[in-house]
N, C-alpha and C positions, 0 to 999 in steps of 0.2 A: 415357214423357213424358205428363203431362197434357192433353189437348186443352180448350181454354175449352170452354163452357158454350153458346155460339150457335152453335159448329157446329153442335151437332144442335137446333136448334131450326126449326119450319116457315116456310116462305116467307110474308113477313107484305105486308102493302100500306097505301097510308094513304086514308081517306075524305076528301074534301076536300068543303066548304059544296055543291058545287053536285054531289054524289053521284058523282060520278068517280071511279076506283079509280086510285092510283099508288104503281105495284112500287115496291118499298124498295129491291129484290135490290143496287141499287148502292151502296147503306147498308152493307150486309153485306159486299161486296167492298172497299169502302172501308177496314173495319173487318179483314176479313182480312189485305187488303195492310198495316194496320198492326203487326196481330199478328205477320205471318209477318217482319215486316223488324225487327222488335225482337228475334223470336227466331233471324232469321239473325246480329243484332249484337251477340248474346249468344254466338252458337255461334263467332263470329267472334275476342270480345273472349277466351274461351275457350280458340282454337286457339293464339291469340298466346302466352295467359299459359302453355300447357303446354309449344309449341314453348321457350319463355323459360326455363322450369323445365328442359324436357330437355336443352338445350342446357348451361345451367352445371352440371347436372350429370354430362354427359357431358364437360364440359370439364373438373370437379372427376375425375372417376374417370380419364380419360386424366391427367392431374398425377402419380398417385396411383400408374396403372398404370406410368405412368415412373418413378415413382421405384422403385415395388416389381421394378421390371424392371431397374434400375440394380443395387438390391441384390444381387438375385439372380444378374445376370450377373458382380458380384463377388464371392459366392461360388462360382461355376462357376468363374472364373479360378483362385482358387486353390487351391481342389480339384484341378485338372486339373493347377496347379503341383505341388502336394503327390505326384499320382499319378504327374507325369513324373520325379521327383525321384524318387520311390521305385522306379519303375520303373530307371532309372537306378543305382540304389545294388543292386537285386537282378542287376540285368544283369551288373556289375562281381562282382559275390561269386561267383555263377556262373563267371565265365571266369579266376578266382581260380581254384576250384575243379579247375578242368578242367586251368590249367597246374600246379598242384600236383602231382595225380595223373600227368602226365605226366614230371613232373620226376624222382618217386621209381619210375619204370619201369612204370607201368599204364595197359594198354589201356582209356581211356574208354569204347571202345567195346563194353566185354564185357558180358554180360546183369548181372550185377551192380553194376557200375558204370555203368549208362546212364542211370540217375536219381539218381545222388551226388551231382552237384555242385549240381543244383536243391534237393536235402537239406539239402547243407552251406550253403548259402544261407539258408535258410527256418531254420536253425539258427541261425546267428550274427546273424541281424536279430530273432528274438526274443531271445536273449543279450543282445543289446544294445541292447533296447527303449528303454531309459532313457534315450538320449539322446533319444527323440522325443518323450517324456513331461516333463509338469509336476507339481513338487509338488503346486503351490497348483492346479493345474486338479483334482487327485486328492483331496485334500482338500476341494473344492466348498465353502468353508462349513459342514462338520460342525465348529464350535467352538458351546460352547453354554455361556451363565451359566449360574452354578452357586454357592449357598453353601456349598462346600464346607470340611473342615478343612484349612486352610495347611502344617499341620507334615505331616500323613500322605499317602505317594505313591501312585501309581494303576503298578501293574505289572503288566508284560506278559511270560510267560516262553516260550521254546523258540516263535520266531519261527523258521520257516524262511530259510537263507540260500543262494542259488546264486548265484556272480559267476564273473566269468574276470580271472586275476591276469594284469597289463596286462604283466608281463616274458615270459613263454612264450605268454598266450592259453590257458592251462590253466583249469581249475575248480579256485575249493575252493569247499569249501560247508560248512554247519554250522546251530548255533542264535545265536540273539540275545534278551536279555533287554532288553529298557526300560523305564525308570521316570519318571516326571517328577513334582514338589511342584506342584498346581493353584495359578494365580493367578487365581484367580474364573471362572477358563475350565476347561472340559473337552473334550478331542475324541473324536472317535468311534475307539473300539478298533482299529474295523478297517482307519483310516486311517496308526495308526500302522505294521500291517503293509505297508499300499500303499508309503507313503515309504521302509520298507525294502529292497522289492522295485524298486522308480525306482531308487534311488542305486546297486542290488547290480548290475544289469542293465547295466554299463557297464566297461570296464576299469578295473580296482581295484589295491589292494593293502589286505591286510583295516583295517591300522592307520589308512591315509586315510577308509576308508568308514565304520568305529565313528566317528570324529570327525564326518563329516558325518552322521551318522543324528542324533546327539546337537546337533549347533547347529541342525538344520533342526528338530528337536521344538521346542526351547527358542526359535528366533524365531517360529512359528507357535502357538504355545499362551503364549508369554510368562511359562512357569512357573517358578516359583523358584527350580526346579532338575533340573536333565535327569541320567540315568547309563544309558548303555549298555556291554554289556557280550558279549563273541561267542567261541562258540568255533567254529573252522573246522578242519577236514583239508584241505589242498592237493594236489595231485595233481602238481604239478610237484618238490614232494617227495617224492611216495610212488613217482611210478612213473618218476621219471628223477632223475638227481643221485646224493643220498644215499639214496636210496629205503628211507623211513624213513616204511615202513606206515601205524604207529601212533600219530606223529606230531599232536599238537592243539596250533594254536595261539588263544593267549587274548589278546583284546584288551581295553580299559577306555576310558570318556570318562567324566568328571565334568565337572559345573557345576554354578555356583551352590550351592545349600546343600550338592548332595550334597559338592561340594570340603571345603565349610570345616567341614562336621558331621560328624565322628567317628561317631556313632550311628548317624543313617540311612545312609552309606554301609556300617556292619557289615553292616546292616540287610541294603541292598543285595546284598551279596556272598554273606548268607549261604543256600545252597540248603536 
């Protein structure tokens, strides 16, 4: 801080007519006490305005912390939902498990089966992913304008497929080809695999799940025209029933152009 200019200045006196010397000194204290009381009504007016300032803005950040503590205790909640609920659903698969293996005459307890049913657990909840899953969360907004040409399709061949047919809880699995006519939109490739794998990962029957791979492209791309196409081996064929190895079955969906256009469906179909 600055100090004025008379503090350090010397002790002065005044001459008066009749030669007598008279100290000032109480000039100077006079002048101090002025100085130093303006500069306490500064340091004062100061305290006020910063206490004033801290204040709304401790009361603005406590608003703020409340709310962001709101938030956040509501995603805690249901997180913690999400975890009891899965916790829940793996507990159940487990003791699934366990009476299984007990019913067809095996000791759980033997060194090979004493981690089975936590297996078969961890097995069948990724199987069946799909129901916890979203298209459109999978998707994110990969669609992207595009002046693309209208008539020519965008194909995607030998897509892997693994489900479980919803009659025995067996696998079949296979490829899957898709095609869809751009409507000024394009999506990203490898979305189209994800939406396969959503829909496959749940209890199926292949003819239901070709249908839904095919309307879920054609409402989230809005193309002119969707065709999907799969071939599957089932295992509820092959290794029980008619156990018929070699067995492929082929499914189809058409929309829109590919339906009513002769051409590009050859097109489509042909390998």
């Amino acid at each position: 801080m600055r100090v004025p200019e008379f503090f350090n200045t010397p002790l002065t006196c005044e001459i008066s007519m009749n030669g007598t010397c008279k100290n000032t000194d109480h000039l100077r204290e006079e002048r101090v006490e002025d100085v130093a009381g303006g500069l306490l009504k500064g340091h004062l007016d100061l305290v006020e305005s910063t206490d004033s300032t801290t204040e709304k803005s401790f009361s603005d950040n406590r608003s703020v912390s409340s709310s962001g503590s709101s938030n956040v205790q509501d995603t805690i909640t249901t997180n913690l939902g999400e975890s009891s609920d899965s916790f829940e659903r793996h507990k159940s698969l487990v003791n699934v498990a366990q009476v299984l293996l007990e019913s067809i005459g095996e000791d759980v307890n033997r060194e090979g089966l004493r981690k089975t049913p936590e297996r078969f657990a961890k097995a069948i909840e990724f199987l069946t992913s799909g129901y916890q899953q979203s298209v459109e969360e999978a998707v994110n907004g990969a669609l992207f304008e595009e002046d693309v040409d209208a008539q020519e399709p965008v194909t995607v061949r030998d897509i892997d497929v693994f489900s479980l047919c919803e009659h025995h809880m067996l696998p079949f699995f296979g490829k899957c080809t898709v095609s869809y006519v751009p409507n000024k939109k394009v999506i990203g490739l490898s979305k189209l695999g994800r939406i396969v794998d959503i829909l496959s990962r749940r209890l199926q029957v292949q003819e239901r799940l070709t249908k839904q791979i095919a309307e879920t492209i054609e409402k989230i791309t809005e193309a002119h025209g969707v065709a999907v196409e799969m071939e599957a081996r089932h295992l509820c064929m092959a290794c029980r029933g008619v156990q018929k190895n070699n067995a492929v079955t082929i499914t189809r969906s058409m929309r829109g152009v590919f339906k009513n256009n002769a051409i590009l469906r050859q097109e489509f179909l042909k390998k």
